[in-house]
C-alpha positions as CSV (number, residue, x, y, z in Angstrom):
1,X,-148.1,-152.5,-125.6
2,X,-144.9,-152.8,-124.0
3,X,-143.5,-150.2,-125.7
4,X,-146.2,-147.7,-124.4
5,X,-145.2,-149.3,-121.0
6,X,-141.9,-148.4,-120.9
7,X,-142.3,-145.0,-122.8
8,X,-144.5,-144.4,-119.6
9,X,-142.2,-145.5,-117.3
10,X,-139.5,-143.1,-118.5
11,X,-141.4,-139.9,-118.5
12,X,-142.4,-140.4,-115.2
13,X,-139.1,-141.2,-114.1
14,X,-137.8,-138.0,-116.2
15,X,-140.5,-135.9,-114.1
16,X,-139.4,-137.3,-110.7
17,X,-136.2,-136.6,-111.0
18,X,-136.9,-132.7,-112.7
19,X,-138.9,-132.4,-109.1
20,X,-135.7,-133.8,-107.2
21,X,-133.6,-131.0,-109.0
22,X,-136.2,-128.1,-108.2
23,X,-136.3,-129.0,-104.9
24,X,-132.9,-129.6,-104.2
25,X,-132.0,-126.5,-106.2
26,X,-134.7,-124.9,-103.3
27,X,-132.8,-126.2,-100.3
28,X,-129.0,-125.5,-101.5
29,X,-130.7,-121.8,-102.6
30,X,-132.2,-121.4,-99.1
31,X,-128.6,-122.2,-97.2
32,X,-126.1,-120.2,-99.6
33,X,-129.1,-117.1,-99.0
34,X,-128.5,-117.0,-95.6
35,X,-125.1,-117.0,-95.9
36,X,-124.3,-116.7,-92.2
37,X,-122.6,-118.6,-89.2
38,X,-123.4,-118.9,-85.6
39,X,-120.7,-119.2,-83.2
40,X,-120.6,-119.0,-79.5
41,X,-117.3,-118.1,-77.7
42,X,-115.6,-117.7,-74.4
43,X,-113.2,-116.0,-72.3
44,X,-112.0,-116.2,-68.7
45,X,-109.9,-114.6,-66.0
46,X,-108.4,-115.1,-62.5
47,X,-108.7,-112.1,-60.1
48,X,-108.3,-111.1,-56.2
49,X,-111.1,-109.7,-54.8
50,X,-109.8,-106.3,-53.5
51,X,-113.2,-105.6,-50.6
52,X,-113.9,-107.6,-47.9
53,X,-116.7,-107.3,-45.2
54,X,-117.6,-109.3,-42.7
55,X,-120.7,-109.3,-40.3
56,X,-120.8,-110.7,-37.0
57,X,-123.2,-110.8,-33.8
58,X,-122.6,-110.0,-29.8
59,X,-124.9,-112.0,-28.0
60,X,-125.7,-111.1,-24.0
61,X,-127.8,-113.1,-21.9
62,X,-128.3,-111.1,-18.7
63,X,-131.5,-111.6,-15.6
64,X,-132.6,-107.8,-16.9
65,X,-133.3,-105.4,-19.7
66,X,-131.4,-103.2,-18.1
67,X,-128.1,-105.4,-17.3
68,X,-127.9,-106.8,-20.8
69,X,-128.1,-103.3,-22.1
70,X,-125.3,-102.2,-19.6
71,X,-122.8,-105.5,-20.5
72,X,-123.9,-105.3,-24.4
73,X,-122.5,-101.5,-24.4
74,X,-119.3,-102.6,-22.4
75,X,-118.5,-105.8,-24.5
76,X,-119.1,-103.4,-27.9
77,X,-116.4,-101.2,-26.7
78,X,-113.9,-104.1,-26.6
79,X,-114.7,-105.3,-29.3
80,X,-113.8,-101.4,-31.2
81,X,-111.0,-101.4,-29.5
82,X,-109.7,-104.9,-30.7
83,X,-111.2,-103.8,-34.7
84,X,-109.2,-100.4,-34.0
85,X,-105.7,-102.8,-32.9
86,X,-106.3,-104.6,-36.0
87,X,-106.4,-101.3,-38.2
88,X,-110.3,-101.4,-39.6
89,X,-111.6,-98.5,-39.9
90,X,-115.2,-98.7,-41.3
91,X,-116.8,-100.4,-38.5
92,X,-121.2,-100.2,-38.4
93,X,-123.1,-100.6,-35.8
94,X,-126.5,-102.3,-36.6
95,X,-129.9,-101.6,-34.9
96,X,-129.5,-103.7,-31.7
97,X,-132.0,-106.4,-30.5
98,X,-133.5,-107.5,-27.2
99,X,-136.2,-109.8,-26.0
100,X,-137.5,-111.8,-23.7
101,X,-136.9,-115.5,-22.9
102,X,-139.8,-116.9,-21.0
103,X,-139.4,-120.3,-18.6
104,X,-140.7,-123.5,-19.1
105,X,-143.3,-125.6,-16.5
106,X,-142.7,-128.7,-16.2
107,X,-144.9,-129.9,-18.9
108,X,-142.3,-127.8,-21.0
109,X,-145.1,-125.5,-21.7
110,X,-144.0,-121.7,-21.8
111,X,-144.9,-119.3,-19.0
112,X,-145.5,-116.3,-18.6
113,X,-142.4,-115.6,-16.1
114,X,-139.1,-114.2,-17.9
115,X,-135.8,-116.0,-17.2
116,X,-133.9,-113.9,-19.3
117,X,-133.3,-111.3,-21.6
118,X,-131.6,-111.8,-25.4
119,X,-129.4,-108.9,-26.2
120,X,-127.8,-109.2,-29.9
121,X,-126.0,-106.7,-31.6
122,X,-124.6,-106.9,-35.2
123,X,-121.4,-105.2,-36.5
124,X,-120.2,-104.8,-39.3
125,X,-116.6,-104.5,-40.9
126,X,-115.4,-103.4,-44.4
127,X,-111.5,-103.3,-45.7
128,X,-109.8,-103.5,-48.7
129,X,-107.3,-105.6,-47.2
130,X,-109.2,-109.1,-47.7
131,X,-106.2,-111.3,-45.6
132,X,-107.4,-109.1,-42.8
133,X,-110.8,-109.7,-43.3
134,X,-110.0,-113.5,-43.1
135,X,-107.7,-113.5,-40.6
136,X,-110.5,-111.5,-38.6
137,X,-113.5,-114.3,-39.5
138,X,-111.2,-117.0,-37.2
139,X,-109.4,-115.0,-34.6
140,X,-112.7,-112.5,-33.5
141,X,-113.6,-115.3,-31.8
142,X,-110.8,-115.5,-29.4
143,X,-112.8,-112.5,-27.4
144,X,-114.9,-115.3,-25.8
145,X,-111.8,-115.3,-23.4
146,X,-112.8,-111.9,-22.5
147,X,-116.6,-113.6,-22.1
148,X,-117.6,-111.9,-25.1
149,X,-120.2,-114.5,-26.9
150,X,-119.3,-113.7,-30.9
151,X,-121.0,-115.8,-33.6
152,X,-119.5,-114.3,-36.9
153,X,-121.3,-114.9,-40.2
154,X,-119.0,-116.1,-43.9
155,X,-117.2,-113.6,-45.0
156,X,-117.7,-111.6,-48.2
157,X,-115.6,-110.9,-50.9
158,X,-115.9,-108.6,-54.1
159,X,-113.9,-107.6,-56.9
160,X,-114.6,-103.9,-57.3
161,X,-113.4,-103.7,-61.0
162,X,-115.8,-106.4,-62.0
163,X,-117.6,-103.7,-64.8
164,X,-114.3,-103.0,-66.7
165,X,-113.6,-106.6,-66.8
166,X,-116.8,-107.6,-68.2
167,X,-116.4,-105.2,-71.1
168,X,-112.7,-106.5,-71.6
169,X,-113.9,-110.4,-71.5
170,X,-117.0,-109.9,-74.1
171,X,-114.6,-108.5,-76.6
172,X,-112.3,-111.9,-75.5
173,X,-115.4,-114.5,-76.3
174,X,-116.4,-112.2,-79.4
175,X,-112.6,-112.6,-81.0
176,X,-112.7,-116.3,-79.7
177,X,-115.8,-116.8,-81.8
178,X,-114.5,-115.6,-84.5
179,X,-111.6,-118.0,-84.5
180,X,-114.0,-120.8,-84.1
181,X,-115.7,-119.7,-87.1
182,X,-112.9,-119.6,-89.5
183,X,-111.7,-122.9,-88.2
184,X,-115.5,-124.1,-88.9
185,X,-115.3,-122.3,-92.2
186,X,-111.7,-123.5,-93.2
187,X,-112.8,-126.9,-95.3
188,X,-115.3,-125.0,-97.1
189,X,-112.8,-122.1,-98.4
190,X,-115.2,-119.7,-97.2
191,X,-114.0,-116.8,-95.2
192,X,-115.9,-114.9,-92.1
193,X,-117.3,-111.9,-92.7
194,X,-118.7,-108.9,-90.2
195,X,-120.9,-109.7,-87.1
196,X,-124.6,-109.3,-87.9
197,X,-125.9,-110.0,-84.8
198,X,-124.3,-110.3,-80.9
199,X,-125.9,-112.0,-77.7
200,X,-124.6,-111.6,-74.3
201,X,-124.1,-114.8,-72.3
202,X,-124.8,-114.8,-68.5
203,X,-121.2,-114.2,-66.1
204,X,-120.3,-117.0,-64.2
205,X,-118.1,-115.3,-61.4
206,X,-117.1,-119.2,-59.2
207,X,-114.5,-120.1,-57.2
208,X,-111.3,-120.8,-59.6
209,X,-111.2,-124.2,-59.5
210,X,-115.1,-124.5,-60.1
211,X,-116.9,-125.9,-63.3
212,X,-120.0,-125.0,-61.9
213,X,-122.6,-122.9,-64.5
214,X,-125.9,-121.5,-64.0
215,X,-128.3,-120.1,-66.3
216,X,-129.0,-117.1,-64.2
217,X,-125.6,-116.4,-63.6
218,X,-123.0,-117.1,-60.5
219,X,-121.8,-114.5,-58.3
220,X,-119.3,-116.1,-55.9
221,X,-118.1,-114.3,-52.6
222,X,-117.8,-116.9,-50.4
223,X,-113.8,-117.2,-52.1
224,X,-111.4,-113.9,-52.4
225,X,-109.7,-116.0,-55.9
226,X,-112.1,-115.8,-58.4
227,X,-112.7,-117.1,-62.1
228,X,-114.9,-114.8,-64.0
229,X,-116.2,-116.1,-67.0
230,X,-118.0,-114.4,-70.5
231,X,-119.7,-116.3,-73.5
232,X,-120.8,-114.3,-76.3
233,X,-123.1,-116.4,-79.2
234,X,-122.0,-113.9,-82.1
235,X,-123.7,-114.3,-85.6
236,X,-121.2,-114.3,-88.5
237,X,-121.6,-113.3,-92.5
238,X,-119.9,-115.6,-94.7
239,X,-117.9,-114.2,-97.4
């Protein structure tokens, strides 16, 4: 009876371990059939935005429609004339803006009686030149010695060859994903083969000193130095 027993015991065991074989045999199959490697890469660069533009706003505050209009006009030519000293040339004049500022009672409850009139006017400047643009932000509003009210907004900076560089920095991450791979590959004497599949990261254009990422992508132009960064997740065959 024992015998039986242990006869029993070893077939089973036998089968067991025949099913450990197949299905190990499945799962080592499965791996070697894909035979590929995923591999994300980057690349960076420093650049100096070459456009600048800066938008700023006249403000007037004058008893009548008519009087604001008259200053506004005046106070636009001076400020041409101080752009023109300063060599910009693309200078746009925005659709101006005028209303009404009504007086309080004395409830501080708004009346129907005007006290003034709001005239604002936006230019806006564009040079290559971005130091100029800068230097322009700060020292525009040194006209308020002239009585000119000038509230400018952050200047804008752009890097105009941005498309070129793109191209240039996805072939970058690609070839840095490849060296990942080999060195992934390295222990297991298998080589990298050609690139089956390629997806595009998101740019992350920041500030140069930034590690901030987003997954929609940053476009920085508060800064004219800029770090513009490409990933590229490439999909390797394994030799």
């Amino acid at each position: 009876m024992l015998e039986r027993i242990e006869k029993l015991q070893v077939i089973s065991l036998g089968i067991l371990i025949g099913l450990a074989l197949v299905v190990s045999t499945k799962m080592v199959s499965s791996t070697i059939a894909k035979n590929e490697i995923s591999v994300t890469g980057s690349a960076y660069e420093i650049v100096k935005s070459d456009k600048g533009t800066l938008d700023f706003e006249l403000e007037v505050k004058r008893a009548t429609r008519q009087e604001a209009y008259k200053v506004a006009q005046e106070q636009i030519k001076t400020v041409q004339r101080y752009l023109k000293d300063k060599k910009i040339e693309k200078i746009e004049i925005r659709t101006p803006n005028m209303y009404p500022i009504y007086k309080n009672d004395a409830r501080g409850y708004s009346t129907n009686e005007v006290d003034h009139y709001n005239f604002n006017q936006t230019i806006s400047i564009a040079a290559d030149d971005v130091e100029l643009i800068k230097d322009i932000s700060t020292d525009i509003t040194g006209l308020i010695n002239n009585g000119i009210v000038i509230n400018p907004s952050t200047p804008s900076y752009d890097y105009s060859k941005l498309p070129d560089l793109k191209v240039t920095l996805l072939e970058k991450a690609s070839k840095d994903a490849r060296n990942r791979a080999e060195s992934m590959l390295k222990p297991s004497h298998n080589r990298v083969g050609k690139i089956s599949a390629v997806r595009m990261g998101v740019y992350q254009i920041t500030p140069v000193d930034s590690t901030n990422v987003s997954d929609m992508g940053i476009n920085d132009t508060s800064t004219i130095d800029k770090k513009v960064t490409a990933v590229a997740n490439v999909t390797f065959r394994i030799k």
